[in-house]
RODO-2510 file (C-alpha; in nm, 4 decimals, decimal comma):
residues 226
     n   res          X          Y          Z
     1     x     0,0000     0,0000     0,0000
     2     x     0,1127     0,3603    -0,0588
     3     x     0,2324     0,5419     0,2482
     4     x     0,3736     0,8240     0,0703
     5     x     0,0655     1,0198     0,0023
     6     x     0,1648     1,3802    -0,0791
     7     x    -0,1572     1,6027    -0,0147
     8     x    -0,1135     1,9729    -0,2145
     9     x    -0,2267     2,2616    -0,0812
    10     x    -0,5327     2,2565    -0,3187
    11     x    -0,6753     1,9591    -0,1379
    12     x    -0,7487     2,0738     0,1702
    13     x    -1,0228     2,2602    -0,0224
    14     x    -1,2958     2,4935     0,1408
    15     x    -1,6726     2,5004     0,2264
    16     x    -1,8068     2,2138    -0,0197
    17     x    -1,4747     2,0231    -0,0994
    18     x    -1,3525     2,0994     0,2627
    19     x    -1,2654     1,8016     0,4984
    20     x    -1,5856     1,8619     0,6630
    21     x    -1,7895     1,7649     0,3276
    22     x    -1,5229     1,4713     0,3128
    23     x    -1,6485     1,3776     0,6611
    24     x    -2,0154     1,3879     0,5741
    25     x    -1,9275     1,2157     0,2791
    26     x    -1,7898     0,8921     0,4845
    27     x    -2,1393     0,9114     0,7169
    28     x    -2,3471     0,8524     0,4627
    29     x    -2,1426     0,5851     0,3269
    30     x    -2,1327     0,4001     0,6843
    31     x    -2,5534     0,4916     0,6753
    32     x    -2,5863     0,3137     0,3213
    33     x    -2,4456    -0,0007     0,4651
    34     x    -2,0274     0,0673     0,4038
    35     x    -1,8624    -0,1230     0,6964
    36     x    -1,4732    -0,1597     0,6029
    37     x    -1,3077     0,1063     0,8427
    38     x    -0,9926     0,0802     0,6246
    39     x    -1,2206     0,2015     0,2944
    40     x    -1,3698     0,4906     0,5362
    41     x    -1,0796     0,6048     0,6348
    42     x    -0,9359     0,6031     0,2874
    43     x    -1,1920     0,7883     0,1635
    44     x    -1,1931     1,0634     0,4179
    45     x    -0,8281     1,1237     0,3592
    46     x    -0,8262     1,1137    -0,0445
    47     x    -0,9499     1,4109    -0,1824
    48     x    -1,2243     1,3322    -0,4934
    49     x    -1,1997     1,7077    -0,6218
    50     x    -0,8923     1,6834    -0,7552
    51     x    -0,9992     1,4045    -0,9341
    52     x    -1,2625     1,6318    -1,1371
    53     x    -1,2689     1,9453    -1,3198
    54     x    -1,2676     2,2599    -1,0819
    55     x    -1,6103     2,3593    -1,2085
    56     x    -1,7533     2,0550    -1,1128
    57     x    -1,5430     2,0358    -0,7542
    58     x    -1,8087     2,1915    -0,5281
    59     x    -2,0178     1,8620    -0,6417
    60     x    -1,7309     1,6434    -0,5720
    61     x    -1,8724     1,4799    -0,2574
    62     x    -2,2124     1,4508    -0,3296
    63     x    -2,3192     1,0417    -0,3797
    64     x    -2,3492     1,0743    -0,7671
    65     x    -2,1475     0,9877    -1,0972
    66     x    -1,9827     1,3341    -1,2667
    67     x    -1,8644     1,3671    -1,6099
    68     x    -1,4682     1,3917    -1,6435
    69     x    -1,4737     1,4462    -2,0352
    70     x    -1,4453     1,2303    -2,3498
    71     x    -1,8292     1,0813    -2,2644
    72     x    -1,6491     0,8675    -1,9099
    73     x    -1,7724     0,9567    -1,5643
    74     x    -1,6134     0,9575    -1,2392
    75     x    -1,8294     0,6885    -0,9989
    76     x    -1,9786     0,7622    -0,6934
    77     x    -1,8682     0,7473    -0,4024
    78     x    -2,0413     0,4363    -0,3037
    79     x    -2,0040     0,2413    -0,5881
    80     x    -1,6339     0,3377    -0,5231
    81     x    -1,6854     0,2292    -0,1571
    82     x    -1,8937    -0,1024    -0,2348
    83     x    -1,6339    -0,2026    -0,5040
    84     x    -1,3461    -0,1315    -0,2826
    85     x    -1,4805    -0,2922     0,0236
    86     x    -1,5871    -0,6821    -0,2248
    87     x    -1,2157    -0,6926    -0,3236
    88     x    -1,0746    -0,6794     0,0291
    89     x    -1,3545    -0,8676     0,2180
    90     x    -1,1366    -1,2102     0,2279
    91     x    -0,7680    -1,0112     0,2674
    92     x    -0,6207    -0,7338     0,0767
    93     x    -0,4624    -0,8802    -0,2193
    94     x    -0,1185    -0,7503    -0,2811
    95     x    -0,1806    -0,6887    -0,6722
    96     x    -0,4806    -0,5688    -0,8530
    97     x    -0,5513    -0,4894    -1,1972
    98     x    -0,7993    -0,1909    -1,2349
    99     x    -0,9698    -0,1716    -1,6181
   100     x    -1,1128     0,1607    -1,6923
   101     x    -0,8791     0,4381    -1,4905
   102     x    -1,0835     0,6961    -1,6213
   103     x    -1,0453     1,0010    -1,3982
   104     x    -0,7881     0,8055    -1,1571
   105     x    -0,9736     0,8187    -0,8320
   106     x    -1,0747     0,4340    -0,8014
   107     x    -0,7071     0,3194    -0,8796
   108     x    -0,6085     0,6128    -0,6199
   109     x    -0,8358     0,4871    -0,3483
   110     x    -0,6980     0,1069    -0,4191
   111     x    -0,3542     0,2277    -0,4181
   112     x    -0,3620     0,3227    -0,0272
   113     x    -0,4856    -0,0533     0,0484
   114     x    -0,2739    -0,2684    -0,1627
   115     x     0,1028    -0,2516    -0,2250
   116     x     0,0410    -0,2608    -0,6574
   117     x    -0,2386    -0,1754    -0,8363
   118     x    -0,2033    -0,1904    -1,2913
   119     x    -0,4424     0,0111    -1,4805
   120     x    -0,5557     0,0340    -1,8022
   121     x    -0,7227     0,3246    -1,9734
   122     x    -0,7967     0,3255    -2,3535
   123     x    -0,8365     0,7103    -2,3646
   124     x    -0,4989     0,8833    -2,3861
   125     x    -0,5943     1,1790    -2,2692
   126     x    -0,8018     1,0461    -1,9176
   127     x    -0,4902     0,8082    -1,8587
   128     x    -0,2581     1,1064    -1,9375
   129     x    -0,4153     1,3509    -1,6518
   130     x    -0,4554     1,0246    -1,4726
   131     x    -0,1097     0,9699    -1,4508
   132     x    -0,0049     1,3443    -1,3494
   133     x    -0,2842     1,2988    -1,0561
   134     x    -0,0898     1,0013    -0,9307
   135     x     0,2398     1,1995    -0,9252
   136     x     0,1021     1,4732    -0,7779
   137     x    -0,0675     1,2867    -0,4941
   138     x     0,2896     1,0784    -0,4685
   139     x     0,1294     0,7253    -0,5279
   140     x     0,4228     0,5519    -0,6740
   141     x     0,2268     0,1818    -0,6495
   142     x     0,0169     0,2553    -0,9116
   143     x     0,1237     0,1516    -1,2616
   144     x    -0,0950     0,3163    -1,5573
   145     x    -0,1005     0,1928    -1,9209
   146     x    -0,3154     0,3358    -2,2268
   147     x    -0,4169     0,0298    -2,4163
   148     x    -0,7609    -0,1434    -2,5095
   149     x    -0,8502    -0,2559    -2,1222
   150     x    -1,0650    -0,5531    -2,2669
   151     x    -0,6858    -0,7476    -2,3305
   152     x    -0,5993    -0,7013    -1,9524
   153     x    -0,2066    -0,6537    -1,8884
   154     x    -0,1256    -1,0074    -1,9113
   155     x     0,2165    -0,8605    -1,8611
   156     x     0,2650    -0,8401    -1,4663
   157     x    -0,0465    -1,1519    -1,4392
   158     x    -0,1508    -1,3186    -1,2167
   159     x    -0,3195    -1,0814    -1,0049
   160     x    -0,4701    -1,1264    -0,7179
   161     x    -0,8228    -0,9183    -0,7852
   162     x    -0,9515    -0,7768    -1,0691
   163     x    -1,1643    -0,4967    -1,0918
   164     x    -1,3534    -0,3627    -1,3801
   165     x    -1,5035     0,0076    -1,3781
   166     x    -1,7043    -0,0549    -1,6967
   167     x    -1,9855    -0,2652    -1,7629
   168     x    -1,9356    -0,5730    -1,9846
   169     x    -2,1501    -0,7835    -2,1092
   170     x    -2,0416    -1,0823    -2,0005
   171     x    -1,7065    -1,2024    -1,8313
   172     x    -1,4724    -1,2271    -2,0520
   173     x    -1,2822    -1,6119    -1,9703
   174     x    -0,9165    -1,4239    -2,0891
   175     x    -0,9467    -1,1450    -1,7926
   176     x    -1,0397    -1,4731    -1,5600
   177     x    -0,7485    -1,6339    -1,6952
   178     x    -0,4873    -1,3432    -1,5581
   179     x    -0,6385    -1,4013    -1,2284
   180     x    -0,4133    -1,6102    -0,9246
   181     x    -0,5844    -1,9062    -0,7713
   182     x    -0,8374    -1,8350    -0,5413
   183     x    -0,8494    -1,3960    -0,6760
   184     x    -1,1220    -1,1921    -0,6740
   185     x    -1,3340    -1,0522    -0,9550
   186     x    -1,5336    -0,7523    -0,9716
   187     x    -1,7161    -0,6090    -1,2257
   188     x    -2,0589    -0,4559    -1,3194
   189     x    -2,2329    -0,6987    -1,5654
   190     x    -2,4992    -0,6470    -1,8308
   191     x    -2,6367    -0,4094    -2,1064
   192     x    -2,8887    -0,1718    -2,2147
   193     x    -3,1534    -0,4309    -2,0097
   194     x    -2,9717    -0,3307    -1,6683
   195     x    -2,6472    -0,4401    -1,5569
   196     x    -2,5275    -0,6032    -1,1309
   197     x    -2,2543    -0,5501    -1,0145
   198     x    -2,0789    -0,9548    -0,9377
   199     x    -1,8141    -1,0108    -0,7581
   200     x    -1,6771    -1,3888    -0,8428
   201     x    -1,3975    -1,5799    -0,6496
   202     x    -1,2771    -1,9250    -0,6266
   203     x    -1,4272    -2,1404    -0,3702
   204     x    -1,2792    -2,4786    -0,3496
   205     x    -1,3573    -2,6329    -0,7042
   206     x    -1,5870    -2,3677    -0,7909
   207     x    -1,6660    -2,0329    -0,9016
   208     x    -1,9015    -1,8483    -0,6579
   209     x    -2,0465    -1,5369    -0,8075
   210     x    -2,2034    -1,3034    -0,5630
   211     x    -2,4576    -1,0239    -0,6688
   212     x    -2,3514    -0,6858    -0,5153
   213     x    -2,6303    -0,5129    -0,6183
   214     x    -2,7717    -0,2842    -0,9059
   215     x    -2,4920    -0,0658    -1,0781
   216     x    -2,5347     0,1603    -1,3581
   217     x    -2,1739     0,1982    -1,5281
   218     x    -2,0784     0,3224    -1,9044
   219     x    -2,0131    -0,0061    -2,1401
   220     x    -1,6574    -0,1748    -2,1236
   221     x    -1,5594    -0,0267    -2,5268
   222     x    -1,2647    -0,1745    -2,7160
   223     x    -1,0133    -0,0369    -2,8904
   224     x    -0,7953     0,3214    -2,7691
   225     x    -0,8320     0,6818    -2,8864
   226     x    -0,6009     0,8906    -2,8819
***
């Protein structure tokens, strides 16, 4: 995990991306049902308006998705939370890869738990201003790539947990396949029809896919643009 956050002056914010609104944020996590103290805590430290565009920061801590350019959106804070928390329910795994970095703030928030997180983004210029956030925030565990996400980064596999921050249709058996024995997999599933957000892990001789709940994410797209 990454003990070498650097917090800039900028993030200590004022009136609605203070620390207070951080702090409300976090209550109303721990009211809709968010339980892992290590998450909370996480989440009250990292500061989400420097993850969006300063006309959007007063809104940074409200509980809903906000554009970050190129049609992508940055998640809310509890699907951050409830994503977060399914990966590290049965032991923080030391190496996640993270498809879709978008604005940077999920791979931010996994980098303080675990000591590597990979991610993809297939937009140059999100993973670009992803990567400068990362620097700027001195996370040095997190390893970015621009490349079509869908391929995984079979690279620096096996990993223990995957996580996916756009909705695919179905899981794809190559991302499964850069997985460790016994890893975690978490994704939001589905189409146009609705999509859940599964989390699937290896029990014994079996996958066990657990339903997390409704999500509503942008689709999982191939290819990059530049």
């Amino acid at each position: 995990m990454s003990s070498g956050l650097r917090l800039p002056q900028e993030a200590a914010g004022l009136g609605m991306t203070s620390q207070r609104a951080r702090d409300r944020m976090v209550e109303r996590l721990r009211e809709q049902g968010i339980r892992d103290v290590r998450v909370l805590d996480v989440m009250r430290t990292l500061p989400r308006h420097l993850f969006i565009d300063e006309a959007l920061a007063s809104r940074a801590y409200e509980d809903t998705a906000l554009p970050i350019g190129r049609a992508q959106t940055i998640s809310q804070p509890y699907v951050v939370a409830r994503m977060t928390e399914a990966l590290l329910e049965f032991g923080a795994p030391d190496n996640v890869l993270e498809l879709g970095t978008g604005s940077g703030y999920q791979a931010a928030v996994l980098a303080m738990l675990v000591k590597q997180v990979s991610s993809v983004e297939r937009i140059e210029e999100l993973s670009r201003m992803a990567r400068k956030r990362f620097r700027k925030l001195g996370l040095s565990n997190i390893r970015a790539r621009f490349d079509d996400g869908r391929m995984g980064w079979a690279e620096h596999a096996p990993f223990d947990a995957i996580l996916v921050t756009a909705a695919t249709e179905h899981v794809d058996p190559k991302l499964i396949a850069q997985l460790r024995p016994g890893g975690v997999f978490v994704a939001p599933v589905g189409g146009s029809e609705g999509q859940r957000l599964i989390r699937l892990r290896w029990v014994e001789d079996h996958w066990q896919q657990d339903d997390l709940g409704a999500a509503m994410f942008v689709p999982l797209l191939g290819g990059t643009l530049g």
